[in-house]
N, C-alpha and C positions, 0 to 999 in steps of 0.2 A: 055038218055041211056036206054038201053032196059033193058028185064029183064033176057033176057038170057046172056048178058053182066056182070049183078050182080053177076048170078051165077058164073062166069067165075072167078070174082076177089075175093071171099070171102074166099078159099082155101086159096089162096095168103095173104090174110089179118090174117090167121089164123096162118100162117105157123110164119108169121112176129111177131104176138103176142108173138107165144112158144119161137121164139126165144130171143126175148129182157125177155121175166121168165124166162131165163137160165141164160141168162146173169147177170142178179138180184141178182137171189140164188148164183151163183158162187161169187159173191162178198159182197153179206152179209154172207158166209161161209169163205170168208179169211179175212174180217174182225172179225170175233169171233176169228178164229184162231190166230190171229194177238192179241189180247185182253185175249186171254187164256195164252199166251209164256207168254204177259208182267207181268199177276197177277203170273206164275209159278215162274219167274223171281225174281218178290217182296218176296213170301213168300222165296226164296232159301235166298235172301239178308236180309230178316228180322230174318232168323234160325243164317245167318250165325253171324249178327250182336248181338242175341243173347247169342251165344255160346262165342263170344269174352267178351259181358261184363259180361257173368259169371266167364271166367275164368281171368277178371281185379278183381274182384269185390272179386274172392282165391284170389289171388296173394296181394289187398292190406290187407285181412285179415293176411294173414300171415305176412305182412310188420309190421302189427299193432301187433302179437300177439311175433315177432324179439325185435320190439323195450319198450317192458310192459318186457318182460326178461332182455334185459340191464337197463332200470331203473332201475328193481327190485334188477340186479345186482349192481349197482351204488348205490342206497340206502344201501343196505348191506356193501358195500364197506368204504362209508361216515361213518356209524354207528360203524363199525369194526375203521376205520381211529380216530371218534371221542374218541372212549375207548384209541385206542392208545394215546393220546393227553390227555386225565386226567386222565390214565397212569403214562404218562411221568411229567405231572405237580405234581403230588404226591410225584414221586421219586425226581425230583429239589427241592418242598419245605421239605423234606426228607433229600436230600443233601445239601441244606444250613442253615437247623435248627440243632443246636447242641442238642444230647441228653440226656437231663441233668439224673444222676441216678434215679432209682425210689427210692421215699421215703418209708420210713418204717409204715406201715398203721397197724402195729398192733398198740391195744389199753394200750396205758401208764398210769394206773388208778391213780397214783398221778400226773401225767400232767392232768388229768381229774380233776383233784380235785382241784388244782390250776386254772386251765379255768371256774369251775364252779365258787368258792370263787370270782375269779376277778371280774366276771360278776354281781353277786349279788351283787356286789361294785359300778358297774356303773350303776346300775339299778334306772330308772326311772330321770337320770341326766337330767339336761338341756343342748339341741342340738344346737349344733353351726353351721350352713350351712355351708356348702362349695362354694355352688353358688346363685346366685343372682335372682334363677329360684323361681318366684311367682304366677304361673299361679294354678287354679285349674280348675278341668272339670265344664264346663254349661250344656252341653249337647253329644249327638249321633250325631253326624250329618249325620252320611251314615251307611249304613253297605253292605257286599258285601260276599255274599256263594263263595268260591272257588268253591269245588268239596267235595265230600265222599270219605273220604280214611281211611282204617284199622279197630278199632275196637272202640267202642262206647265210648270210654275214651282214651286218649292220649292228647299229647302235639307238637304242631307244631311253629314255632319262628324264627327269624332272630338274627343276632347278636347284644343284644341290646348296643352295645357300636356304632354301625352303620359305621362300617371296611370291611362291606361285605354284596353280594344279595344274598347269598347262603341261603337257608331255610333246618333247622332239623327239622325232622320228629321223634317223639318218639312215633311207636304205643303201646297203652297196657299202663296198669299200673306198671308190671313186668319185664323186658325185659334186652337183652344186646344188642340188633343191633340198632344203629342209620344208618338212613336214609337221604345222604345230598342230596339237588339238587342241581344245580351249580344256578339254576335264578329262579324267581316266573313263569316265562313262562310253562320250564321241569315240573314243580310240578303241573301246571293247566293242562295241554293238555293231559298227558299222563297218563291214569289210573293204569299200572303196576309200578313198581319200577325198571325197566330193566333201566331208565334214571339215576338211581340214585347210586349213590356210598355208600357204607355200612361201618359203623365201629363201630368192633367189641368191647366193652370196658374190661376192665379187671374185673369190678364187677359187676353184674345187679343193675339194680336201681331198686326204688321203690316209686311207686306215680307218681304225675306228676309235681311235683314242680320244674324240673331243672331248667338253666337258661345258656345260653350262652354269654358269655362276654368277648370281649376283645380278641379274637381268643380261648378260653378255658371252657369249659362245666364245670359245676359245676353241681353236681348231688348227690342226698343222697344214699346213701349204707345204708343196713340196719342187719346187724352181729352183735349182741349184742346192744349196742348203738348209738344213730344213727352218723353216720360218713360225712361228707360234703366231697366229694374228688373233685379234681381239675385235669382236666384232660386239656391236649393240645392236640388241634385237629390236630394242625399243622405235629406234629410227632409221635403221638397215643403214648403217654407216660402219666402217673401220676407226674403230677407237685408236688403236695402236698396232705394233707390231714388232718383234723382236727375230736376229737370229741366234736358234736356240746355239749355245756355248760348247757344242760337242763334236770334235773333230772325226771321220771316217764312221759314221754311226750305222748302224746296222739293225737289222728287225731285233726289237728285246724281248720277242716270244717265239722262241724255236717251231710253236704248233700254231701259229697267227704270222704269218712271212709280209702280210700285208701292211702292221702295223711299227712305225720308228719310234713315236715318242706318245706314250701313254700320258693322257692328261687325267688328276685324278684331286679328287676334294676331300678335306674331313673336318672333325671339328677343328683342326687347326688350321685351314686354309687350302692353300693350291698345291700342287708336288705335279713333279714329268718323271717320269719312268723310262728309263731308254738302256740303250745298250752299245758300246763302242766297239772297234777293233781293236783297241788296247787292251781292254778287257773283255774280250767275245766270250769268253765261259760264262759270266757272270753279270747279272743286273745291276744295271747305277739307278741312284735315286738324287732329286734334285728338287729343292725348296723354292717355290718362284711369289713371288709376288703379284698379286691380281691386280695392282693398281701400272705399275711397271713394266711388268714381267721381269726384271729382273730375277739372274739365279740367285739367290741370297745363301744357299749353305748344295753341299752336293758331297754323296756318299759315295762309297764302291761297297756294295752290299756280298754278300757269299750265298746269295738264292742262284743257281745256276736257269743260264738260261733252256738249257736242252727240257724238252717237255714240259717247256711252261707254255699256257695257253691265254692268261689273262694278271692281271694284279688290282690289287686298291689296296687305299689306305684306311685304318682306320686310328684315331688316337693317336695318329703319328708312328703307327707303324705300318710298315710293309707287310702285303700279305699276297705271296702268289701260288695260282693258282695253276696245278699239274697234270696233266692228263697221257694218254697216250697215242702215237699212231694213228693205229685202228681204236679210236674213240672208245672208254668205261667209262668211268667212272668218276670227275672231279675230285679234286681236294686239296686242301690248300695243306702244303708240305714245308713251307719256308717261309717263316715271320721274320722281320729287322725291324729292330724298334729303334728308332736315333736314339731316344731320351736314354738307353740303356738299361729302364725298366726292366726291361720283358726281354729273356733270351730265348734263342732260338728254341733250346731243347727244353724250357719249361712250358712254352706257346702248345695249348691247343691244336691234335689233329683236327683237322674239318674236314667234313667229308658231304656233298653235294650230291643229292639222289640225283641216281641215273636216269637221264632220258632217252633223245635223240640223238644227239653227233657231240660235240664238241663246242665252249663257248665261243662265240666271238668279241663278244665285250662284254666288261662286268661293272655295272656301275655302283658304286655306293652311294646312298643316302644318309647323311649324318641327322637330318633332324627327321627321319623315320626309323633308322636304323633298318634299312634293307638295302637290295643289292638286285640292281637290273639287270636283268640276264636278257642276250639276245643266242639260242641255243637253235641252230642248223633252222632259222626263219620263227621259230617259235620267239616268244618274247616272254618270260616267265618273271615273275615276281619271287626273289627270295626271303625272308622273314627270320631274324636273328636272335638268338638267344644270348646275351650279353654278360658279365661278369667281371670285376676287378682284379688289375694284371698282381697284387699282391696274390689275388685266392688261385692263380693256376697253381 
């Protein structure tokens, strides 16, 4: 081929080039375009996908914040429902308890005089058991804090006859409002008293020696002499009332000044615990009767009073409990058994893990076998290890 042939075709070859570089651009130009729709496409679907799950995401907010309203209403409901219902149990045990009149609580000072005479008749007798209960404490086995409730002294218990889970609360040394809770559950979980039902008594008490028994509080009054009243819980009425048989009496726990006459339960019934000026060294002990109150039998025991902090009975014995001043340690240092059983230096140290302060009341349980402790506002449960007064 010539050269002037070359020339002829290079135009042609030229022309051929430009055009297949058009052809190129025009289609890698709808292909971006093609690739620009799809991503415009994506973000319009990823906005719109968006905007739905924020407005699922209100809508289950609001679902959540519908259904926290009906609980909150339904809880109020239940709570309101429950008052109704121990309410209503109040007024049935109300309507089927008859109420018997109240008795006459003034002081009769030759019926005083005669209750003292009798008593210093049966002073220091020998005791006849009533029941066949020989156990005395070995040891603590457990102990267990509830909770903190009220003021650094009071008294907390069950019924020690064991008729009922109901737990009184008596805060304060002074006071007229008991405090019931219907279970030991109400009384743990619940820091206010909004669970608890209240009842008003007709006299304030004083100290913390009540005792509750047999469906009926027993509690000292203190208006001139000291007076034992007997209250029913059942229909908030004054059963009876007695004054107690002990001339010039005096606090019976050197480390508790609040307290005159300790009321106290076990398997053999009721007992007061006090202390006189006759014998101001030393603890009396005094058998009463829960139907009466009469003192039916009354000791002078050799547990001193200095550094005593609390006492109970158990089995029909005396068991008090010792501490010091500046609060250690608990321990019961001084057992009196009436029956003669069990002497002092064969009886069991006890020794109560240290906590807080000092007890203010100690209550026994005879058909649990524990011991209510109410320790500088704590309210502790003690747990007992048991054994017959032959094996000390």
């Amino acid at each position: 081929m010539g050269p002037w042939r070359c020339l002829l075709l290079l135009p042609l070859l030229c022309a051929a080039l430009r055009a297949q570089q058009q052809h190129f651009m025009e289609y890698v130009e709808r292909r971006l375009t093609l690739l620009e729709e799809r991503i415009s496409q994506w973000h319009d679907q990823s906005s719109r996908y968006s905007t739905e799950l924020r407005d699922f995401k209100n809508q289950v907010l609001g679902m959540l914040e519908t259904a926290e309203k009906e609980r909150e209403a339904m809880r109020l409901e239940a709570e309101s429902a429950a008052v109704r219902v121990d309410r209503l149990e109040r007024e049935v045990d109300y309507l089927e308890t008859q109420n018997p009149a109240p008795p006459c609580v003034e002081v009769d000072e030759t019926l005083m005089e005669k209750q003292v005479a009798t008593a210093k008749q049966r002073k220091n007798e020998k005791y006849t058991k009533l029941t066949d209960c020989s156990d005395t404490i070995a040891s603590i086995r457990a102990m267990k804090i509830l909770k903190r409730f009220g003021s650094t002294s009071g008294l907390w218990t069950k019924d020690a006859a064991g008729n009922s889970e109901k737990i009184y609360v008596f805060d304060g040394t002074a006071n007229d409002t008991v405090y019931v809770f219907p279970r030991m559950r109400e009384f743990t979980l619940f820091s206010a008293t909004r669970k608890a039902a209240r009842i008003k008594l007709p006299y304030p008490w004083v100290g913390t020696g009540h005792l509750v028994y047999n469906g009926h509080l027993y509690y000292i009054r203190q208006q001139g002499p000291f007076q034992v009243i007997k209250f029913n819980l059942a229909n908030k009425t004054v059963v009876d009332s007695s004054v107690f048989p002990a001339e010039e009496q005096i606090p019976v726990f050197g480390l508790s000044p609040f307290t005159y006459i300790e009321l106290a339960a076990d398997e053999e019934g009721l007992w007061a615990i006090y202390a006189t000026k006759e014998d101001e060294k030393n603890i009396c002990l005094a058998k009463l009767d829960p139907a009466s109150l009469d003192i039916e039998q009354m000791w002078d025991t050799p547990c001193p009073r200095e550094n005593a902090e609390g006492a109970f009975v158990v089995c029909g014995a005396l068991h008090v409990v010792y501490n010091t001043r500046l609060p250690s340690r608990a321990r019961v240092q001084c057992v009196f058994d009436v029956s003669g059983t069990l002497s002092p230096e064969d009886a069991s140290l006890v020794y109560f893990p240290k906590r807080y302060g000092s007890h203010s009341s100690m209550k026994y349980s005879p058909w649990e076998r524990q011991i209510y402790a109410w320790d500088d506002g704590y309210q502790i449960i003690y747990r007992m290890e048991m054994k017959k007064k032959l094996e000390v």
